[in-house]
PDB file with SEQRES, HELIX, SHEET and CRYST1 records, atoms N, CA, C and O in Angstrom:
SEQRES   1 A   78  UNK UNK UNK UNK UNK UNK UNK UNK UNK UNK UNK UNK UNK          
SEQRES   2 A   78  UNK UNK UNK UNK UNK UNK UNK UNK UNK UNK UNK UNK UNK          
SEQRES   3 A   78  UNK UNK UNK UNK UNK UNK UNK UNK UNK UNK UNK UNK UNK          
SEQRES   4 A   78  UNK UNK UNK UNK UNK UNK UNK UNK UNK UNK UNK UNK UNK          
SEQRES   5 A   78  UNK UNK UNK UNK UNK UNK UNK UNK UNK UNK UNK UNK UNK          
SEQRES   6 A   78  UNK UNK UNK UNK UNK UNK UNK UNK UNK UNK UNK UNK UNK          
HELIX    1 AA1 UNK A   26  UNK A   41  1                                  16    
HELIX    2 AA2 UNK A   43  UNK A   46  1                                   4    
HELIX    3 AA3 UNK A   70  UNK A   72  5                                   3    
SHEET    1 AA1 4 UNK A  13  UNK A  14  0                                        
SHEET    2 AA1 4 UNK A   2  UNK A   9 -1                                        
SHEET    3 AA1 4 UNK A  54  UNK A  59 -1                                        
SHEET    4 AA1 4 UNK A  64  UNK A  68 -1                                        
CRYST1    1.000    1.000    1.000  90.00  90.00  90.00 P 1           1          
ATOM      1  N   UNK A   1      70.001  54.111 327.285  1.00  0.00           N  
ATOM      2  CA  UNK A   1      68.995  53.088 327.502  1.00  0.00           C  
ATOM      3  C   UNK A   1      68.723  52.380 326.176  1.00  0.00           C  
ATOM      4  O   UNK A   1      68.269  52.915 325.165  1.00  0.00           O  
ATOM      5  N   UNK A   2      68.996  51.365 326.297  1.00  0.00           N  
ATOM      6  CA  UNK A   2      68.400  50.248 324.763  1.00  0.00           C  
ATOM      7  C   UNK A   2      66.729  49.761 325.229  1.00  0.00           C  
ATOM      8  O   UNK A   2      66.275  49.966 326.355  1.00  0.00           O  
ATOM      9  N   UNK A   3      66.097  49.203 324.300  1.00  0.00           N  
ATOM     10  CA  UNK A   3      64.992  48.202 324.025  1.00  0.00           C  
ATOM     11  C   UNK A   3      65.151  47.029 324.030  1.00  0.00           C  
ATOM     12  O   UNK A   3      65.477  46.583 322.929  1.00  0.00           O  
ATOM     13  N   UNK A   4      65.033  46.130 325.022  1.00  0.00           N  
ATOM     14  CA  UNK A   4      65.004  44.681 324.947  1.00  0.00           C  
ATOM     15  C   UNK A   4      63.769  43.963 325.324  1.00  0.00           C  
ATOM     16  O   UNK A   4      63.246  44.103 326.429  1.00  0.00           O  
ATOM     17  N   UNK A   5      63.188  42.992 324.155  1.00  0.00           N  
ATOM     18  CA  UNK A   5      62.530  42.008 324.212  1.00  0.00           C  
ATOM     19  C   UNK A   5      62.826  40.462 324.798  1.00  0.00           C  
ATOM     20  O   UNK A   5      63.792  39.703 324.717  1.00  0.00           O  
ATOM     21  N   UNK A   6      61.658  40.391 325.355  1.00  0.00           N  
ATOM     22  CA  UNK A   6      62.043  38.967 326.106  1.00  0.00           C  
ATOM     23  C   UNK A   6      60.752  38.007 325.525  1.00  0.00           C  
ATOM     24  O   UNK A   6      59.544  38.012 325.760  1.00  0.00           O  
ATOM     25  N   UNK A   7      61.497  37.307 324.780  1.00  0.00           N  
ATOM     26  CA  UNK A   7      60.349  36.426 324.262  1.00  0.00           C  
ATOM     27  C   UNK A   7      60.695  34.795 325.254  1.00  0.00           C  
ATOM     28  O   UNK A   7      61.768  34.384 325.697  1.00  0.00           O  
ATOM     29  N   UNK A   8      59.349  34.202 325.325  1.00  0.00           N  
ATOM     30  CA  UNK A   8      59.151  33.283 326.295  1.00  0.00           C  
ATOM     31  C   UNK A   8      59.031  31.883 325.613  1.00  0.00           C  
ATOM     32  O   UNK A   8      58.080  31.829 324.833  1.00  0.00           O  
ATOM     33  N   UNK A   9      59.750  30.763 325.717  1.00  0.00           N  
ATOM     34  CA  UNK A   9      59.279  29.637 325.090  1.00  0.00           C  
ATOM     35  C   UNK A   9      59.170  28.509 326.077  1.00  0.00           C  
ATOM     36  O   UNK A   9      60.135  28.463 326.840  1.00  0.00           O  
ATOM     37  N   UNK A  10      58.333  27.667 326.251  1.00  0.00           N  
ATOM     38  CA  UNK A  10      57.200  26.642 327.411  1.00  0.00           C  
ATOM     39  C   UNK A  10      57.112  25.581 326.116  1.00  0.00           C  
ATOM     40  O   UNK A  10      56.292  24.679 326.288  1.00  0.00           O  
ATOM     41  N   UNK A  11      57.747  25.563 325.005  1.00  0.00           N  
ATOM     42  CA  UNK A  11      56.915  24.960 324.175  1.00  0.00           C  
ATOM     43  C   UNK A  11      56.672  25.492 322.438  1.00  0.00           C  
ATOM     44  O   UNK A  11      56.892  25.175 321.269  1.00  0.00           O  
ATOM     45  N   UNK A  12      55.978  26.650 323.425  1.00  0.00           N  
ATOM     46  CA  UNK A  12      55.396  27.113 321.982  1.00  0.00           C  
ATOM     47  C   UNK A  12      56.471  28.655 322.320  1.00  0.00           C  
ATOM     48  O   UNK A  12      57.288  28.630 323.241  1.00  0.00           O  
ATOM     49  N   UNK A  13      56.336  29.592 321.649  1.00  0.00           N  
ATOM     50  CA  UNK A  13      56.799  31.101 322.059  1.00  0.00           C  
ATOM     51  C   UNK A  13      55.576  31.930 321.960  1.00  0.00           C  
ATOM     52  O   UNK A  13      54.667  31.738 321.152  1.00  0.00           O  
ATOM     53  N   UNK A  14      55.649  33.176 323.145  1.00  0.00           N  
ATOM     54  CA  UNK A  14      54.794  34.052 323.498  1.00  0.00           C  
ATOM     55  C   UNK A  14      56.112  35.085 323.473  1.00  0.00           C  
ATOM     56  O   UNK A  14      56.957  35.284 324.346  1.00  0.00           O  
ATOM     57  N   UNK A  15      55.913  35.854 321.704  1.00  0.00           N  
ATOM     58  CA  UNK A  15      56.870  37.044 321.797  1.00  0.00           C  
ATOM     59  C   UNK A  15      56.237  38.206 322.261  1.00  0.00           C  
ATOM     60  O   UNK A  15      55.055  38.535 322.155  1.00  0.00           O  
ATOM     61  N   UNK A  16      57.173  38.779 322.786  1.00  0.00           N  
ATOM     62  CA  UNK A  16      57.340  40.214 323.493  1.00  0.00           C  
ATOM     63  C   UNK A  16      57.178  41.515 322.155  1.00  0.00           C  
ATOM     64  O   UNK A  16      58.170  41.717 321.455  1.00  0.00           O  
ATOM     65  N   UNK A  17      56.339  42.040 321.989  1.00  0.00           N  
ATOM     66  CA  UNK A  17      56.499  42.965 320.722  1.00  0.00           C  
ATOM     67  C   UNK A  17      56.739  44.366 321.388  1.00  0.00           C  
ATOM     68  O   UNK A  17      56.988  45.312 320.641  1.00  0.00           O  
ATOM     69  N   UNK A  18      56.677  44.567 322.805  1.00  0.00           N  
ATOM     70  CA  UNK A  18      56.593  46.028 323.223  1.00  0.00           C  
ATOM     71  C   UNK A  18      58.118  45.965 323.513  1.00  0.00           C  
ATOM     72  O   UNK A  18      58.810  46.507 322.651  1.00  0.00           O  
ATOM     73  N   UNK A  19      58.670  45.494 324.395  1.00  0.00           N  
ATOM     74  CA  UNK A  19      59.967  45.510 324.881  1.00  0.00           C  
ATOM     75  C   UNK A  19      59.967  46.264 326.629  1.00  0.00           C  
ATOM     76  O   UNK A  19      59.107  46.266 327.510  1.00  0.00           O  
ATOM     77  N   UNK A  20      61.224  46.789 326.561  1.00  0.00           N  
ATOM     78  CA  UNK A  20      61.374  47.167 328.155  1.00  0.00           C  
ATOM     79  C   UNK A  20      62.513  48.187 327.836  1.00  0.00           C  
ATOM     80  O   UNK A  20      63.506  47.759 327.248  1.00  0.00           O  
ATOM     81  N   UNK A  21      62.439  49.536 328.189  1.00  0.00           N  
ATOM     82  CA  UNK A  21      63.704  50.204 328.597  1.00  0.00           C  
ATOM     83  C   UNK A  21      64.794  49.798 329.654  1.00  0.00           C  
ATOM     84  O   UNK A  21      64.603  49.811 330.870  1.00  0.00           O  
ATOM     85  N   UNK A  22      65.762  49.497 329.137  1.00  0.00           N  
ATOM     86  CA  UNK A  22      67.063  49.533 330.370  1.00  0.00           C  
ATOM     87  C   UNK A  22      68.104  49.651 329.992  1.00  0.00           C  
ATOM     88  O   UNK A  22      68.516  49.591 328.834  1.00  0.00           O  
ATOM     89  N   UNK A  23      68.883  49.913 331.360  1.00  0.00           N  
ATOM     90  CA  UNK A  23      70.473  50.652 330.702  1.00  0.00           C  
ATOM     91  C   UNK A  23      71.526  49.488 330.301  1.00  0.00           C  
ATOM     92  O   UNK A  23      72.701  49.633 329.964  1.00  0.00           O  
ATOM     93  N   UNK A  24      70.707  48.183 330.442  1.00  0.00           N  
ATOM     94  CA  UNK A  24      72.276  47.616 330.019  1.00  0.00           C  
ATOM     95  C   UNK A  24      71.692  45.944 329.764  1.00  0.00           C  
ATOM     96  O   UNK A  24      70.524  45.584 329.904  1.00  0.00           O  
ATOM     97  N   UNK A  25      72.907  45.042 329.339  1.00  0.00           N  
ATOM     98  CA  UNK A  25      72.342  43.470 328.989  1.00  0.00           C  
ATOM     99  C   UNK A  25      72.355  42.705 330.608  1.00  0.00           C  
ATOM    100  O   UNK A  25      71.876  41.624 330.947  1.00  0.00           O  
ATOM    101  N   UNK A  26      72.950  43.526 331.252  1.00  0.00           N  
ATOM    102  CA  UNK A  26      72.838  42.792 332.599  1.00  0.00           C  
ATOM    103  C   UNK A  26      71.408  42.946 333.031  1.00  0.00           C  
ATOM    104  O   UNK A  26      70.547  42.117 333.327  1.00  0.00           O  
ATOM    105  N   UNK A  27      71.413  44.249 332.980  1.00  0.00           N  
ATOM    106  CA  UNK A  27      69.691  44.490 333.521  1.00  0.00           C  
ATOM    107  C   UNK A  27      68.673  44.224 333.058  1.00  0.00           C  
ATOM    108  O   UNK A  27      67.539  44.392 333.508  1.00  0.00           O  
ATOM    109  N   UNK A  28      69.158  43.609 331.738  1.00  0.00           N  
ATOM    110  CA  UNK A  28      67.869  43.052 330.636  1.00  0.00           C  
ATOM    111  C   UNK A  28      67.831  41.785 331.687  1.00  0.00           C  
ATOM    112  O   UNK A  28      66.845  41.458 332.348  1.00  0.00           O  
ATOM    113  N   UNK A  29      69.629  40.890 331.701  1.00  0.00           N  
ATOM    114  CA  UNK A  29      69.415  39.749 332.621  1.00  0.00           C  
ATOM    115  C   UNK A  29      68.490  39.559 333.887  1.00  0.00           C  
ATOM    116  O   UNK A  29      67.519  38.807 333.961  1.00  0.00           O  
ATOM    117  N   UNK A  30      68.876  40.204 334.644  1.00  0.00           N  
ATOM    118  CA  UNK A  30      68.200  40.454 335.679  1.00  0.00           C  
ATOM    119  C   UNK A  30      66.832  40.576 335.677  1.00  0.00           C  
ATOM    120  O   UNK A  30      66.192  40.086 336.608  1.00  0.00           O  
ATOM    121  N   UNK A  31      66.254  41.183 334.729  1.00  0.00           N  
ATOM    122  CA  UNK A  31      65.216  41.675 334.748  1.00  0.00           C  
ATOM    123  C   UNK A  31      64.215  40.129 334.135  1.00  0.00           C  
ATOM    124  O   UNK A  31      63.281  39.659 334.784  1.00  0.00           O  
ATOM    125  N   UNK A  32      64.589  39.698 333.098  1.00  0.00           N  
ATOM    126  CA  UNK A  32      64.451  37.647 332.950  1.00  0.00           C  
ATOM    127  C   UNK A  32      64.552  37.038 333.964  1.00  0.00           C  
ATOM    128  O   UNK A  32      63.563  36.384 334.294  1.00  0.00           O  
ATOM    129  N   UNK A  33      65.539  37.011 334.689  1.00  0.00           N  
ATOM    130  CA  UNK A  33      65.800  36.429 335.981  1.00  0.00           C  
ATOM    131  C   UNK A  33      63.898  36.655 336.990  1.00  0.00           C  
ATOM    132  O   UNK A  33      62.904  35.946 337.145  1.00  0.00           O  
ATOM    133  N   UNK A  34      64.255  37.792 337.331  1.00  0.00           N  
ATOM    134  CA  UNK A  34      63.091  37.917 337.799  1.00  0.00           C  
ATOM    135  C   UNK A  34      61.622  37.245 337.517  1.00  0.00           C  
ATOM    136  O   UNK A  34      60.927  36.435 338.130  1.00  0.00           O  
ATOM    137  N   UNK A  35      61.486  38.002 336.244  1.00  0.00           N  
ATOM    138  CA  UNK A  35      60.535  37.174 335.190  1.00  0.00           C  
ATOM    139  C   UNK A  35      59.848  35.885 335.746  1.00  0.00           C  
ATOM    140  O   UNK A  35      58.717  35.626 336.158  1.00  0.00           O  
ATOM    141  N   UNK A  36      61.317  35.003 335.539  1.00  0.00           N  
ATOM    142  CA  UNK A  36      61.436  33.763 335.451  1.00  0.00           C  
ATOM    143  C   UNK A  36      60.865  33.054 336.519  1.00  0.00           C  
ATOM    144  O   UNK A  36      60.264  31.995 336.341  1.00  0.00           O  
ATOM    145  N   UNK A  37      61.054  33.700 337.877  1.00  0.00           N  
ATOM    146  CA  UNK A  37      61.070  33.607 339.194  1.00  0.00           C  
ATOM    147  C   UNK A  37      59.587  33.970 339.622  1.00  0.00           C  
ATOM    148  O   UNK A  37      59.091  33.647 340.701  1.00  0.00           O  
ATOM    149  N   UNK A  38      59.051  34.575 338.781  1.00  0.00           N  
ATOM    150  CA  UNK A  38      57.506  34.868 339.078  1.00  0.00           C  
ATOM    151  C   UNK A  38      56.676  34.054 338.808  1.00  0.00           C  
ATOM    152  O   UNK A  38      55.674  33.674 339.413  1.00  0.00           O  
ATOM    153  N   UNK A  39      57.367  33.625 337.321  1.00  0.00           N  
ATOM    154  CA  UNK A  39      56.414  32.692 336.554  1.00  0.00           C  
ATOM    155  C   UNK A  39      56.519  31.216 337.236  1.00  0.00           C  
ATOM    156  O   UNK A  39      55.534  30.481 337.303  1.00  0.00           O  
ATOM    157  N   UNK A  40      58.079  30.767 337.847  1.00  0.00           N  
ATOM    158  CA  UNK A  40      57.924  29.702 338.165  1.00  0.00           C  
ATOM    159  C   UNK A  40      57.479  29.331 339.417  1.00  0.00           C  
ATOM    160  O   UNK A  40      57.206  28.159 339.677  1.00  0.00           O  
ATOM    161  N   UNK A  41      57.350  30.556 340.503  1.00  0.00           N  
ATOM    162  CA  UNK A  41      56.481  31.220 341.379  1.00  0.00           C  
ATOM    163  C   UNK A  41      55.130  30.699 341.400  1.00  0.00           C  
ATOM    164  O   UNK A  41      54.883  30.088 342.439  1.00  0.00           O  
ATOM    165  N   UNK A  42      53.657  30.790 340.100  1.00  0.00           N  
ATOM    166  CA  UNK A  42      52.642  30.522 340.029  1.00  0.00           C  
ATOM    167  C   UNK A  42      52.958  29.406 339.355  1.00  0.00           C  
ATOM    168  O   UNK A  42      51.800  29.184 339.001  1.00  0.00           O  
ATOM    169  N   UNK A  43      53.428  28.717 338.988  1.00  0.00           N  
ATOM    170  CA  UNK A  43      53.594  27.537 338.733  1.00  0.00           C  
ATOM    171  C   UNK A  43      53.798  26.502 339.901  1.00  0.00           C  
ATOM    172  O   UNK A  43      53.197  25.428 339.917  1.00  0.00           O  
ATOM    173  N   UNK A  44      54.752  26.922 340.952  1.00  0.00           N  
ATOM    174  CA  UNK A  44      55.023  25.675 341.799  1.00  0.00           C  
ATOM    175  C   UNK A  44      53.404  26.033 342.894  1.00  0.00           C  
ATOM    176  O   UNK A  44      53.235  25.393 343.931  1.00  0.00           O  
ATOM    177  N   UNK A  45      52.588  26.890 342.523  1.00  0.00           N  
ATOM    178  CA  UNK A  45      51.417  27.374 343.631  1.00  0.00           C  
ATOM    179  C   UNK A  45      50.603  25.986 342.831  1.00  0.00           C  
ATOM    180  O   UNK A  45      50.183  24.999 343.435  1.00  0.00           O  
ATOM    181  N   UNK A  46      50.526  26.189 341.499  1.00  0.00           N  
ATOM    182  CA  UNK A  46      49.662  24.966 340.848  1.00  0.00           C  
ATOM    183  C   UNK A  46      50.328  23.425 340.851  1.00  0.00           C  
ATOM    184  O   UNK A  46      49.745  22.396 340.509  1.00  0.00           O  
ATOM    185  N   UNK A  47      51.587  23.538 341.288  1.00  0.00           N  
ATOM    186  CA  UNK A  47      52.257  21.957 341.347  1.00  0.00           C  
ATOM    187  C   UNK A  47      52.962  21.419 340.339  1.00  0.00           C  
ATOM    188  O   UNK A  47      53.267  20.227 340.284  1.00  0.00           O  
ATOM    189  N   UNK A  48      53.337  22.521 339.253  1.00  0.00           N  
ATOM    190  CA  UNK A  48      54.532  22.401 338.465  1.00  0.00           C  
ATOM    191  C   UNK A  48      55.530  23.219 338.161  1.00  0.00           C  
ATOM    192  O   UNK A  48      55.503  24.448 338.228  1.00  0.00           O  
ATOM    193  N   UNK A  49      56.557  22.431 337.773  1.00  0.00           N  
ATOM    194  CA  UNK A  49      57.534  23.664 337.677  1.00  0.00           C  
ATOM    195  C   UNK A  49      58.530  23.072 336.361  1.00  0.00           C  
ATOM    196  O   UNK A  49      59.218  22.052 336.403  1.00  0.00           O  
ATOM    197  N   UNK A  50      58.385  24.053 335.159  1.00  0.00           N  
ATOM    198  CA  UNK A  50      58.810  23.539 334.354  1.00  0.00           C  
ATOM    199  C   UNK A  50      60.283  24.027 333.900  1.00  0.00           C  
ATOM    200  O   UNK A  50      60.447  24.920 333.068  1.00  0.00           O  
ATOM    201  N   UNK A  51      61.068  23.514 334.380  1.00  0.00           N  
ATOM    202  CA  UNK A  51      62.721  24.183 334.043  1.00  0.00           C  
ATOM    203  C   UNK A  51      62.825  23.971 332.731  1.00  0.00           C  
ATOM    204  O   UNK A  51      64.039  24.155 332.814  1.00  0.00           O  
ATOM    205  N   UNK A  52      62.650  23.721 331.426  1.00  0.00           N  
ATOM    206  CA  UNK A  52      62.941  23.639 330.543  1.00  0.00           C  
ATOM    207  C   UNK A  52      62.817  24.946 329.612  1.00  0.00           C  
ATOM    208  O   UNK A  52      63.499  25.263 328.637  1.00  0.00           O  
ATOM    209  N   UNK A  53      61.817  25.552 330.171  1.00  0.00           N  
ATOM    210  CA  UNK A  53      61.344  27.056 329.657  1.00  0.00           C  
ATOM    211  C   UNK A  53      62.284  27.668 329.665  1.00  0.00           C  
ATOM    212  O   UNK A  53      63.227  26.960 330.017  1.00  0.00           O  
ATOM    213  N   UNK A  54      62.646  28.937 329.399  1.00  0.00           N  
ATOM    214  CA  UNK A  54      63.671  29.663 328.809  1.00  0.00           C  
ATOM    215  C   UNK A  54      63.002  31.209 328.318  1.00  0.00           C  
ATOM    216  O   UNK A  54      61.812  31.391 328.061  1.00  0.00           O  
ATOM    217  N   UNK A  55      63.886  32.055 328.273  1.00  0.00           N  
ATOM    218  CA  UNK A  55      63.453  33.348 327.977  1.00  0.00           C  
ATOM    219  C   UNK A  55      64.656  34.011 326.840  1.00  0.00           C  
ATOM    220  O   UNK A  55      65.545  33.160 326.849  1.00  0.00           O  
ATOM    221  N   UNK A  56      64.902  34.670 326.275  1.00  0.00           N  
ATOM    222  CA  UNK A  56      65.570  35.012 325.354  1.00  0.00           C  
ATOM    223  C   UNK A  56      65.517  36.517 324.673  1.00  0.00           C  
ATOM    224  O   UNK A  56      64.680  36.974 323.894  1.00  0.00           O  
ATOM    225  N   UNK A  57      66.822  37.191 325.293  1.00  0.00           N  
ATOM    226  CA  UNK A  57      66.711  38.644 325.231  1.00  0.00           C  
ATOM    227  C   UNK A  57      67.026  38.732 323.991  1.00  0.00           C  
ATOM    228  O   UNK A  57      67.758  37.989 323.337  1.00  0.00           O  
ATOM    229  N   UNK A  58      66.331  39.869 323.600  1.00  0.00           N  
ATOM    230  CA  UNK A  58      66.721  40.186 321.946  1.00  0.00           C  
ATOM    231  C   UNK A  58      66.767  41.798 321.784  1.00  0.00           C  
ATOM    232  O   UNK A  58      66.128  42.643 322.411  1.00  0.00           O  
ATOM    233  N   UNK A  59      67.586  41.939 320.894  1.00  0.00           N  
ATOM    234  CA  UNK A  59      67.318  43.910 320.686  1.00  0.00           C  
ATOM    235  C   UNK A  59      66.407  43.934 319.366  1.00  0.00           C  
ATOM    236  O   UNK A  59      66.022  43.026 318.628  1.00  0.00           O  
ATOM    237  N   UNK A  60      66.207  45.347 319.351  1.00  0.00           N  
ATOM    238  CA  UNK A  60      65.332  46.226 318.571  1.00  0.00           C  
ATOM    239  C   UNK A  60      65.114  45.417 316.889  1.00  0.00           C  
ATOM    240  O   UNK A  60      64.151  45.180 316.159  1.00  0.00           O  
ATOM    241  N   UNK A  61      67.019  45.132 316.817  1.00  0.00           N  
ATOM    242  CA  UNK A  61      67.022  44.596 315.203  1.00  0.00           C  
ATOM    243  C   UNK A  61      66.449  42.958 315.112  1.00  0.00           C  
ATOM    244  O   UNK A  61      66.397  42.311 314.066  1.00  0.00           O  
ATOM    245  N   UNK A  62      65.966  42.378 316.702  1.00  0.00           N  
ATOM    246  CA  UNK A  62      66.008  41.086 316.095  1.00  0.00           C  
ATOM    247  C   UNK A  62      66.968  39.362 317.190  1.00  0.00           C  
ATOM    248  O   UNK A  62      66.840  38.258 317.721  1.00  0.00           O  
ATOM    249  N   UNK A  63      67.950  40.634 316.769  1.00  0.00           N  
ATOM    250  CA  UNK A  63      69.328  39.678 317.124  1.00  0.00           C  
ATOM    251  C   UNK A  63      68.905  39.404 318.921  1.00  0.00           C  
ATOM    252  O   UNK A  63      68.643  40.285 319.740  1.00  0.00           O  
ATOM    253  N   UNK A  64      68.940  38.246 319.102  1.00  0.00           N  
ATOM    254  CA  UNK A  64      68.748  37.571 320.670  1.00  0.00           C  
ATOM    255  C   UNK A  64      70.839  37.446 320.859  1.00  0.00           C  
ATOM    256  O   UNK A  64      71.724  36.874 320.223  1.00  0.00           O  
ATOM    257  N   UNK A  65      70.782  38.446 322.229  1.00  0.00           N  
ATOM    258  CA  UNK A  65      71.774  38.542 322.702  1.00  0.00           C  
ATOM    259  C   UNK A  65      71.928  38.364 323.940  1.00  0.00           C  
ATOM    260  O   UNK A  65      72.709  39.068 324.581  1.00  0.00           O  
ATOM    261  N   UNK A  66      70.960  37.055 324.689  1.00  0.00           N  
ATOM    262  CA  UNK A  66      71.022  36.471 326.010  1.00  0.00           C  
ATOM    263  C   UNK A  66      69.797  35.405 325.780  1.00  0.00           C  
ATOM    264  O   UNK A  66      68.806  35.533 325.061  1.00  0.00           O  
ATOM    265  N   UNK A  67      70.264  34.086 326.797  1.00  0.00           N  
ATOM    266  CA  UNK A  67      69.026  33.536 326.704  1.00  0.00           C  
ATOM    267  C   UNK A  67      69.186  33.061 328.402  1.00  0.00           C  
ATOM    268  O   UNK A  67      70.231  32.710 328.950  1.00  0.00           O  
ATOM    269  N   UNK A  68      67.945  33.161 328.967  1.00  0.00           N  
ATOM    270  CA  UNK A  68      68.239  33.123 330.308  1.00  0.00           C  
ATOM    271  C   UNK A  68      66.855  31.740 330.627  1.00  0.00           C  
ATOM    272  O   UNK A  68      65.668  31.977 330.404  1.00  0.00           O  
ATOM    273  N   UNK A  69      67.346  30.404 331.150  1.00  0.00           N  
ATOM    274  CA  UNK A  69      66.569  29.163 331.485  1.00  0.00           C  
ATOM    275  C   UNK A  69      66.074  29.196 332.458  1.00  0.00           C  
ATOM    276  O   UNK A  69      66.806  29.430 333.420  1.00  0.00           O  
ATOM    277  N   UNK A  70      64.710  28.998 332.692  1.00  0.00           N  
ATOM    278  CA  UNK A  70      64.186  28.269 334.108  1.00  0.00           C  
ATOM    279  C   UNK A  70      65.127  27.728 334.994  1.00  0.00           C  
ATOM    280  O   UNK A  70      65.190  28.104 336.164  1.00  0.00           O  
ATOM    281  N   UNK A  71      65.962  26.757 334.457  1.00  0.00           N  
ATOM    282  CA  UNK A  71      67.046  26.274 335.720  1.00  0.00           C  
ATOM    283  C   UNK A  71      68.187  26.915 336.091  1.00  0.00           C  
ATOM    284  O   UNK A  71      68.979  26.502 336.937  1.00  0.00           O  
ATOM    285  N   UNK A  72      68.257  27.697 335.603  1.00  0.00           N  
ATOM    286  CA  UNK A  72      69.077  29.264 335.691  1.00  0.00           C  
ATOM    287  C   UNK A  72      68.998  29.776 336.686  1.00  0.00           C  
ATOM    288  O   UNK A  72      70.027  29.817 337.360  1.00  0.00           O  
ATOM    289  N   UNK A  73      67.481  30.528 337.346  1.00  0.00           N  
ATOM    290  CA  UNK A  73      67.127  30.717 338.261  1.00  0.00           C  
ATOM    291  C   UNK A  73      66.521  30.697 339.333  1.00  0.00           C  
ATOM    292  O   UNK A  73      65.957  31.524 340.050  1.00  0.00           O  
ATOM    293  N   UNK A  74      66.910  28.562 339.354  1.00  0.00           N  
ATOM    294  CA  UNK A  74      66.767  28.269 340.460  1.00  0.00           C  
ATOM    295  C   UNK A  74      67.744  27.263 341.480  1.00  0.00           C  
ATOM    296  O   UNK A  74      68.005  26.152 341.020  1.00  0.00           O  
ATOM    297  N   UNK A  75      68.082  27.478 342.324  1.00  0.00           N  
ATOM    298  CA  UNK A  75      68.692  26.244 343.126  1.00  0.00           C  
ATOM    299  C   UNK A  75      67.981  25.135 343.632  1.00  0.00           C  
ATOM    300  O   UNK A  75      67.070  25.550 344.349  1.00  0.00           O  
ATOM    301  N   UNK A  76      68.001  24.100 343.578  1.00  0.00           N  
ATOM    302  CA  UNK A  76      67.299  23.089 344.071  1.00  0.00           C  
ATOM    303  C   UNK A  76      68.236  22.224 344.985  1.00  0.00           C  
ATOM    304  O   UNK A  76      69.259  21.607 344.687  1.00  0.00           O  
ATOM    305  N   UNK A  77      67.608  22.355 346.150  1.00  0.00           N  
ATOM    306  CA  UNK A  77      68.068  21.886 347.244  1.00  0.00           C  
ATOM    307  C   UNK A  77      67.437  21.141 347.663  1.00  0.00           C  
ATOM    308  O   UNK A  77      66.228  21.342 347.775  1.00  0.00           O  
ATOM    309  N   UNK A  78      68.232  19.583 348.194  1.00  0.00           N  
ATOM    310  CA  UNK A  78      67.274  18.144 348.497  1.00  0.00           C  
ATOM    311  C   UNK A  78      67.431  17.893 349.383  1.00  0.00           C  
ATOM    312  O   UNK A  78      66.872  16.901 349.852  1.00  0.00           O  
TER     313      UNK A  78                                                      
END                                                                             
C-alpha cells in the first residue's frame, strides 16, 4: 500500500496533507475519478459545473504522478 495525495485546483489549490492508503496508481485514479464526480455532483445541484478543475495525485516525496480533470470524468451528451 503507498500514500497518495490528491491536491485540488478550481483556481486556487486546496492541498491534501493527510493522504489516502491504496494499493496502486490506478486506485489512487479511481479514487480522483470519484472525487471528481462528487464534487461536480454538488456543483451541477447549484448550477455549475466547472471542467477546468483538476486533481493531481502525488506521493509521499512530493512528486505528482497523475493528474486527473473535471472533463475526464465526464461525458457530455447533447
Amino acid at each position: 500500500m503507498s500514500r497518495y495525495f490528491f491536491h485540488h485546483y478550481d483556481g486556487s489549490i486546496c492541498v491534501d496533507d493527510e493522504g489516502t492508503e491504496l494499493a496502486s496508481l490506478d486506485a489512487a485514479r479511481a479514487f480522483a475519478l470519484r472525487a471528481i464526480r462528487d464534487t461536480a455532483g454538488h456543483q451541477l445541484f447549484d448550477g455549475t459545473l466547472h471542467l477546468t478543475q483538476r486533481i493531481e495525485i502525488a506521493e509521499r516525496s512530493g512528486e505528482v504522478v497523475g493528474i486527473v480533470r473535471f472533463s475526464d470524468a465526464v461525458t457530455i451528451v447533447g
